[in-house]
GUSELUM-489649 format. One line per 8 residues: number of its first residue (from 0); their letters; for each residue x, y, z of N, C-alpha, C. Coordinates in pm, whole numbers, plus 32768, in hexadecimal, padded with zeros to 4 digits. Atoms other than C-alpha are relative to their C-alpha. Layout:
BEGIN
NUM = a = X:Y:Z:X:Y:Z:X:Y:Z; ... $
***
This chain:
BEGIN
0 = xxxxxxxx = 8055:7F88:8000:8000:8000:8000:8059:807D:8000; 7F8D:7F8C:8032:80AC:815A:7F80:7FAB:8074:8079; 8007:7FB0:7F5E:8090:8258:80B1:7FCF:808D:7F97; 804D:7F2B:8062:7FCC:83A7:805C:8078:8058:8042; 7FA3:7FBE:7FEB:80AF:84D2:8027:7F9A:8069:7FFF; 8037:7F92:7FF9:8063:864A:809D:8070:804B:7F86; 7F94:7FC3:807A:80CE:8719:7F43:8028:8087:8059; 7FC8:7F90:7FB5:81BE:8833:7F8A:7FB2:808C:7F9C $
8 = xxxxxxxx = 8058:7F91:803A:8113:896C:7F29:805E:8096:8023; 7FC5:7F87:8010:81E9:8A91:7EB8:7FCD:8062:8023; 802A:7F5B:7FE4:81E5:8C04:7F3F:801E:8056:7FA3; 7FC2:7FA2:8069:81BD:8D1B:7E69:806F:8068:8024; 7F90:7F93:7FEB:82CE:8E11:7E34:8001:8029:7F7E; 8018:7F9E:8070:82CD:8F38:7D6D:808F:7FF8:7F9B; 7F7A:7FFB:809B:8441:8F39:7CB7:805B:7F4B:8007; 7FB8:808C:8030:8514:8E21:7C26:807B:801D:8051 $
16 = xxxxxxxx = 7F87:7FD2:7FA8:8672:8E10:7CC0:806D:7F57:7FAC; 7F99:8071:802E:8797:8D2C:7C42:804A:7FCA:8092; 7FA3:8011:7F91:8873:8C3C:7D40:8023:7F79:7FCD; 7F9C:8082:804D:8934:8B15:7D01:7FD6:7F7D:8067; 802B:804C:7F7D:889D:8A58:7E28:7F84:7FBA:7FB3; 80A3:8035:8019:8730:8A43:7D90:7FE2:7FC7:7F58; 8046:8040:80AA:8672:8998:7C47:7FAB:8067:7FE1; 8056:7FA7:8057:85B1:8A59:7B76:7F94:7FBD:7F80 $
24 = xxxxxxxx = 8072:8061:804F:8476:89C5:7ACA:7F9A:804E:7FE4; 8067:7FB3:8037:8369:8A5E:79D3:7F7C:7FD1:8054; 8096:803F:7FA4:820F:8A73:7AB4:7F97:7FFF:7F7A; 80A5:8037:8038:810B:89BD:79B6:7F99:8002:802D; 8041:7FE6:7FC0:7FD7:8A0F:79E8:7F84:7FA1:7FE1; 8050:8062:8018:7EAC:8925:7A11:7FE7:7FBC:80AA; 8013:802B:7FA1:7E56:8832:7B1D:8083:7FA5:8052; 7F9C:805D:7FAF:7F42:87B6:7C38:7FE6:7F62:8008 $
32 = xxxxxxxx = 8043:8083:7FD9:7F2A:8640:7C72:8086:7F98:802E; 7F7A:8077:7FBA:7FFB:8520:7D2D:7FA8:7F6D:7FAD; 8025:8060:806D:8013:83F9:7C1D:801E:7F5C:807D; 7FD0:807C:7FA4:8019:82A3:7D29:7FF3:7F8C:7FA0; 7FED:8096:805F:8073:817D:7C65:8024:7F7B:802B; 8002:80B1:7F9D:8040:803D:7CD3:7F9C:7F8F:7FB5; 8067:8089:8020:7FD5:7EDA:7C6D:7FA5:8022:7EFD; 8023:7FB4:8095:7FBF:7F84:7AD3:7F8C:804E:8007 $
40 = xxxxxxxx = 806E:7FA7:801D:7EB9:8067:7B20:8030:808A:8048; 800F:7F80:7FCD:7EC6:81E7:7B8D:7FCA:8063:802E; 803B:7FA7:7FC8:7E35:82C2:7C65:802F:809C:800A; 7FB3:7F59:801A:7E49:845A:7C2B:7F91:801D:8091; 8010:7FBA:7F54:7DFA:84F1:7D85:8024:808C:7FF8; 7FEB:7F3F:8005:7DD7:8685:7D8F:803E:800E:808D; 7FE3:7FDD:7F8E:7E77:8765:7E64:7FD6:801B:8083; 8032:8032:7F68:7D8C:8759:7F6A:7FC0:7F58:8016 $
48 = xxxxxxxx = 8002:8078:7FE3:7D68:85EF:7F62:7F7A:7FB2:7FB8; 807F:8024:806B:7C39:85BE:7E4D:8007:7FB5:7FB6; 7FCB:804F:8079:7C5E:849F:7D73:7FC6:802C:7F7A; 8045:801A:8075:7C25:84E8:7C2F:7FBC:7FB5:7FBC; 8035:8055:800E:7B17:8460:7BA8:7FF2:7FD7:7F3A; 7FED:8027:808D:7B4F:84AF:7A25:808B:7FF3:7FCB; 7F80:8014:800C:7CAE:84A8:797F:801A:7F42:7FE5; 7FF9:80B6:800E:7C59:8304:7932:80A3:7FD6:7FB4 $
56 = xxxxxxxx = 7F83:8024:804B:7D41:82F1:77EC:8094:8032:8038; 7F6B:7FC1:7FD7:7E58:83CE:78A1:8055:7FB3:8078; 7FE5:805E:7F93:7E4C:82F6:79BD:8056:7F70:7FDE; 7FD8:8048:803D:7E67:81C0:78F0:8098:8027:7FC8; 7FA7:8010:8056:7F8B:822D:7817:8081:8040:8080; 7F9A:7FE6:7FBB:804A:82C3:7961:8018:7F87:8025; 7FCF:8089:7FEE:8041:8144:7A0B:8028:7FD1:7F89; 7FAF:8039:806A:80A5:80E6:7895:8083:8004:7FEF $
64 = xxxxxxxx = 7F74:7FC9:801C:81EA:81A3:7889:804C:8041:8061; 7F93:8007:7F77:8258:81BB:7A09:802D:7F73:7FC5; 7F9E:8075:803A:836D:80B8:79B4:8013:7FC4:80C7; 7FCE:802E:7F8D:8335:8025:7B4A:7F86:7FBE:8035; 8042:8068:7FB3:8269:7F3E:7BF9:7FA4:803F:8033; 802B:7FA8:7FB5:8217:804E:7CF4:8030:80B8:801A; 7FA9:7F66:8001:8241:81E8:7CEF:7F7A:8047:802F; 8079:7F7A:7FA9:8197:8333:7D92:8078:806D:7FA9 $
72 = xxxxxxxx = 7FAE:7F7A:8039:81FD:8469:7C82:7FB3:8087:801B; 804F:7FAC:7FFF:81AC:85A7:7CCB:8023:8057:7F86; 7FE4:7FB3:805B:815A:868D:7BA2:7F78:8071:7FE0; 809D:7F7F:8019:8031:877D:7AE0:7FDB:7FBD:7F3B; 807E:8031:8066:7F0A:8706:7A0F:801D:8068:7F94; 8024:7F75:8070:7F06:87E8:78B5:7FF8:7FE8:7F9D; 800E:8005:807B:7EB2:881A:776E:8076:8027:7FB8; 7FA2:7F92:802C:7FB5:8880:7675:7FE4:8053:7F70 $
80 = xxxxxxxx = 8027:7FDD:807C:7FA6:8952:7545:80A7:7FB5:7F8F; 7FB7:802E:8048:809A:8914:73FC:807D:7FF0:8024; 7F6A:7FD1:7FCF:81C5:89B6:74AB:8009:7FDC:8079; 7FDA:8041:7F81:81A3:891C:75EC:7FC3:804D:8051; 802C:7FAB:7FB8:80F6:8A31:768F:7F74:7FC1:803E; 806A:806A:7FC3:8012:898E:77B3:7F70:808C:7FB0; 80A9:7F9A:8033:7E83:8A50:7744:7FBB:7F9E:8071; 800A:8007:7F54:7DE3:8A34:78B8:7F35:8005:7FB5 $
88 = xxxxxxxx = 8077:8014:7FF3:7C6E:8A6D:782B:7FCE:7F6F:7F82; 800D:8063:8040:7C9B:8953:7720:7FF5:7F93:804A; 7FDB:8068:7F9D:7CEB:887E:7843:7F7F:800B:8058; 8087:7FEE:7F9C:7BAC:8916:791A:7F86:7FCE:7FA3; 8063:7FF5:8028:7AC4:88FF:7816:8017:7F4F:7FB0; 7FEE:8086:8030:7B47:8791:7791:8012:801A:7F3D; 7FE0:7FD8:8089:7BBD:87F5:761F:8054:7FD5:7FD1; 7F7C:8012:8017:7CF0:8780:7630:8028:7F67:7FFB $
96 = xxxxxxxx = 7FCE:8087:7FF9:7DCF:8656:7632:8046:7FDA:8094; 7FD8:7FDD:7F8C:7E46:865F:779C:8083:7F97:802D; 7F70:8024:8005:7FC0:85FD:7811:801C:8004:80AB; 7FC9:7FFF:7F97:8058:85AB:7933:80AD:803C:8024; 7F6F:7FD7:7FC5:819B:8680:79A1:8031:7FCE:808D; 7FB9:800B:7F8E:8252:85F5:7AA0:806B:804B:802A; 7FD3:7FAF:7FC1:8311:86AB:7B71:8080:7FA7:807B; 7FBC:804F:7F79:83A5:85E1:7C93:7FCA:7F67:7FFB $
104 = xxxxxxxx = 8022:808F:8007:83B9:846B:7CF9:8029:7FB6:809D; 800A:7FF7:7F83:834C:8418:7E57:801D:7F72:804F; 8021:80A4:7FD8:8344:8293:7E68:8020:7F95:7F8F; 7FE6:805A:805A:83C7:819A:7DA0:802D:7F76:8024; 7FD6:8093:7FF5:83BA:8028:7DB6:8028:7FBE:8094; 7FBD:800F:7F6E:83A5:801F:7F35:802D:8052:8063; 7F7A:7F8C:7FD8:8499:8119:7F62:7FD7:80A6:7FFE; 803F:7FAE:7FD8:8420:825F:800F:8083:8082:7FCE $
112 = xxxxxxxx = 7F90:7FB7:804A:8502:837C:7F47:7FD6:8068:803F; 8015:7F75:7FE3:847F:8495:7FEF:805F:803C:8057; 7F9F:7FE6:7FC1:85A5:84C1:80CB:807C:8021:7FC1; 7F7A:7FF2:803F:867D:84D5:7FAA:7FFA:80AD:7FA2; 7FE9:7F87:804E:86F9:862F:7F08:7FA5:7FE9:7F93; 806C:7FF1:805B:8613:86B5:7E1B:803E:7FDF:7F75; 7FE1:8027:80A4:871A:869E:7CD0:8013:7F6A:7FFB; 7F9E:80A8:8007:8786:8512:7D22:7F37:7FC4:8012 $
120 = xxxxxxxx = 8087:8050:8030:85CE:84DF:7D2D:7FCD:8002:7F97; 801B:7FBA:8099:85AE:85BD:7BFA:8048:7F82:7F7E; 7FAF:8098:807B:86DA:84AF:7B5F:7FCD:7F65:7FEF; 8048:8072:8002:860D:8399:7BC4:7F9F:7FFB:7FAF; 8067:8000:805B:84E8:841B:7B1C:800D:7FFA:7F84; 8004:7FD7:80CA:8568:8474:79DB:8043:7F6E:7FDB; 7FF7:8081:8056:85EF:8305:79BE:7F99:7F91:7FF4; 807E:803B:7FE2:84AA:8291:7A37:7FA0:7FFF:7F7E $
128 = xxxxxxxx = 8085:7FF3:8043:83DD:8312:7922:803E:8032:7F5E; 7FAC:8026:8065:8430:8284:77D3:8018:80A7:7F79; 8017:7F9E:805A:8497:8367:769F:7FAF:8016:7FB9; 8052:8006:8063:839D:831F:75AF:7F77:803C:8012; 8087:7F94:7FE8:8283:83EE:756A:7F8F:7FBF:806B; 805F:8058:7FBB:814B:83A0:7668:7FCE:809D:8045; 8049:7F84:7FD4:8063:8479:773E:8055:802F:80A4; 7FA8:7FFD:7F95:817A:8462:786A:8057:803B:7FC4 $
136 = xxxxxxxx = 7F82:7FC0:802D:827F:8578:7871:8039:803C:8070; 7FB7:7FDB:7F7F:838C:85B8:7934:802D:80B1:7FD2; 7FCE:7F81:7FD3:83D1:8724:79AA:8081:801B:8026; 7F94:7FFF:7FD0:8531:8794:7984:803C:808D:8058; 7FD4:7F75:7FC8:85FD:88C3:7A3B:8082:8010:7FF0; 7F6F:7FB4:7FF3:870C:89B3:7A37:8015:801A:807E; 7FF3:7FD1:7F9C:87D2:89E0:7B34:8050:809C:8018; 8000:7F68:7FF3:8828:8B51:7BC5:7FF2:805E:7F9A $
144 = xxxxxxxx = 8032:7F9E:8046:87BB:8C2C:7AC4:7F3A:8012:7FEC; 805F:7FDD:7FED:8679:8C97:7B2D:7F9B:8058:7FC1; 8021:7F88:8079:8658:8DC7:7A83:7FE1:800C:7F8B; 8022:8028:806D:867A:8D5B:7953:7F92:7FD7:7FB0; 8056:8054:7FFF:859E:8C5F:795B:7F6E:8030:7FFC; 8088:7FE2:7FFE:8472:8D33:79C4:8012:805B:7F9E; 8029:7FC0:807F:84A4:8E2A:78C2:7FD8:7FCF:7F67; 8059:805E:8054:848E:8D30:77DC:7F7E:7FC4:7FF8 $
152 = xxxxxxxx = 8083:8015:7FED:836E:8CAA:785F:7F96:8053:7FD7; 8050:7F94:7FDD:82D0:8E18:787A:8020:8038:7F6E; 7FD0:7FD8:80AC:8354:8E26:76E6:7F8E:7F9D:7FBA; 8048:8082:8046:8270:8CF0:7690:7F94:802B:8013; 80D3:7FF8:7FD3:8121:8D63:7740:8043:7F99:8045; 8011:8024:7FA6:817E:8C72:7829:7FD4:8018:80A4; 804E:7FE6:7F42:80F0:8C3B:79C4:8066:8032:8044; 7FB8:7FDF:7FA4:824C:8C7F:7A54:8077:7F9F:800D $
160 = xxxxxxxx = 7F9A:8037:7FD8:8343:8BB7:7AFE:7FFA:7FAF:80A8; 7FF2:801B:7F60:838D:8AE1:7C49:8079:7FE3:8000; 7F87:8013:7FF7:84C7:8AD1:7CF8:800D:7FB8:8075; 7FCF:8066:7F80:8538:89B2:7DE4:80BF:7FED:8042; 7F75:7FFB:7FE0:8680:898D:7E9D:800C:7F6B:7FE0; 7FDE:80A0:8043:872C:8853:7E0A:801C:7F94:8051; 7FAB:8065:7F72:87AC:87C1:7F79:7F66:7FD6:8014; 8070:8019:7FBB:8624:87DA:7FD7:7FFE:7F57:7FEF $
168 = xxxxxxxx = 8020:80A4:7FD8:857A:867B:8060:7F63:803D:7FC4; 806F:8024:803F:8416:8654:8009:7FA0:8017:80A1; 803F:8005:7F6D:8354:86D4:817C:7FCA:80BA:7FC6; 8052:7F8B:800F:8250:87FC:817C:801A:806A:8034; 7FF7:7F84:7FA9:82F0:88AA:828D:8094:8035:7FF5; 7F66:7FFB:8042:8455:88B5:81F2:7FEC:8093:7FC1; 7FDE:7F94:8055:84B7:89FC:8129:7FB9:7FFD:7FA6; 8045:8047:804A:83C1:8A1F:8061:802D:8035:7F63 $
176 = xxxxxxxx = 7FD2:7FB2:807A:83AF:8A51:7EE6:7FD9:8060:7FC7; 8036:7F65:8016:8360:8BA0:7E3A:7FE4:7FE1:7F75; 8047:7FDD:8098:829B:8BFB:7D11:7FEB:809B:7FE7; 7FE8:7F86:803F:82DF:8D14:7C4C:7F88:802F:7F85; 805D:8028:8053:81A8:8D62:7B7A:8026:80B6:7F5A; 7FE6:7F9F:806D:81B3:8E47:7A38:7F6B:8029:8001; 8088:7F96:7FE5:80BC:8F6A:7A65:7FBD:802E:7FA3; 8022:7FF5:8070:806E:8F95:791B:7FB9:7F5E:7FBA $
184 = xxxxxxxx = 8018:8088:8030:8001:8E23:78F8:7F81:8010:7FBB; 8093:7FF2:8017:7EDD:8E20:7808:7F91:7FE8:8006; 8050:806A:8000:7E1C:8CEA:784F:7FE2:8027:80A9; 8052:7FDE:7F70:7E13:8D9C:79EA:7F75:804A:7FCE; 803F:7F9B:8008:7D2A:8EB0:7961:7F64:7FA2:7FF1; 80A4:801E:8013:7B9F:8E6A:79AB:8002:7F87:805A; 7FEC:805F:7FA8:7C03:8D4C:7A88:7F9A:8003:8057; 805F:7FE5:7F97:7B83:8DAE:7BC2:7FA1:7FE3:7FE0 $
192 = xxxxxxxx = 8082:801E:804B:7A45:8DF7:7B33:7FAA:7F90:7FC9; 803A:8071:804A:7A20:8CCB:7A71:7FC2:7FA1:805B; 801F:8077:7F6C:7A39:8BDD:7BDE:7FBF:804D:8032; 804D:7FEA:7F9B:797E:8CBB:7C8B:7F5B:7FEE:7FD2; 8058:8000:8062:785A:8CAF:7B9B:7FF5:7F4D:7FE0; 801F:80A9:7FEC:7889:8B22:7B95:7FB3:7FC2:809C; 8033:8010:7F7E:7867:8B22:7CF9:7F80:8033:8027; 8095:7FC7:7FEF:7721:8BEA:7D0C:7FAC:7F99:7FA4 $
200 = x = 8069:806C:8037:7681:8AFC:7C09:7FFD:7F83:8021 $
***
């Protein structure tokens, strides 16, 4: 039985910052979810602990192409467009083809990784999850150039950026990680509105 994980949930912060200490990873935007893999089937679990109840084929093809017996990845649900760019209401409104980014790799084959530095879980993952095209994708990062990174992001129309320290362990109350969001993002605008207006109906 694979042990439920609490996801770490980034703080915002207004500027980017470079350091040679931390990772640097594009924030995709879409739905959070913890992929538990066990016995060839998969369970996507939201960030407050909701199983997803649609996402069938994505589910399927993540237990297809975890290459392990048993795994817990954490990553974000999304649509993408041609260029890779996640589209957040294609993904709300079901339009899309929907993908799994992984991000981190919490559990594998027994073996409880969350104690281990964040780049040596990141190296696990990316050998975890084969090359060949599929709806599983691993999330890569730069390390210390921060700056960069979000201006690029904030060059694409992209959501932003998160930045993790590379020593980190995998615990909620550890250092946490930061998200840098691009204020100009286009796909924020009308947001609000939209959920609050779901929620009243």
């Amino acid at each position: 039985m694979l042990p439920a994980v609490e996801p770490i949930n980034p703080v915002l912060q207004r500027e980017p910052f470079d350091d040679p200490n931390w990772a640097f990873e594009t924030k995709f935007d879409g739905f959070r979810g913890i992929a538990y893999v066990e016995a060839g089937e998969c369970r996507l679990i939201s960030r407050k602990g909701h199983a997803y109840k649609r996402f069938e084929s994505l589910r399927h093809a993540i237990a297809a192409n975890v290459t392990a017996e048993s795994a817990i990845l954490d990553g974000e649900i999304v649509c993408l467009d041609e260029q890779g760019r996640s589209q957040f209401y294609d993904l709300m409104f079901r339009r899309g083809q929907p993908y799994f980014y992984a991000f981190d790799l919490l559990w594998l084959d027994g073996e409880d990784l969350r104690e281990l530095p964040l780049v040596e879980r990141k190296s696990r993952l990316k050998d975890l999850i084969p090359e060949r095209p599929s709806l599983l994708l691993y999330l890569d990062h730069i390390e210390g150039q921060g700056v960069d990174l979000y201006h690029l992001a904030c060059g694409l129309d992209l959501e932003g950026i998160v930045a993790k320290p590379k020593a980190s362990v995998y615990r909620s109350e550890q250092r946490p990680w930061i998200k840098v969001k691009n204020p100009s993002y286009s796909q924020a605008e009308g947001r609000r509105e939209l959920f609050d207006s779901r929620r009243r109906g």
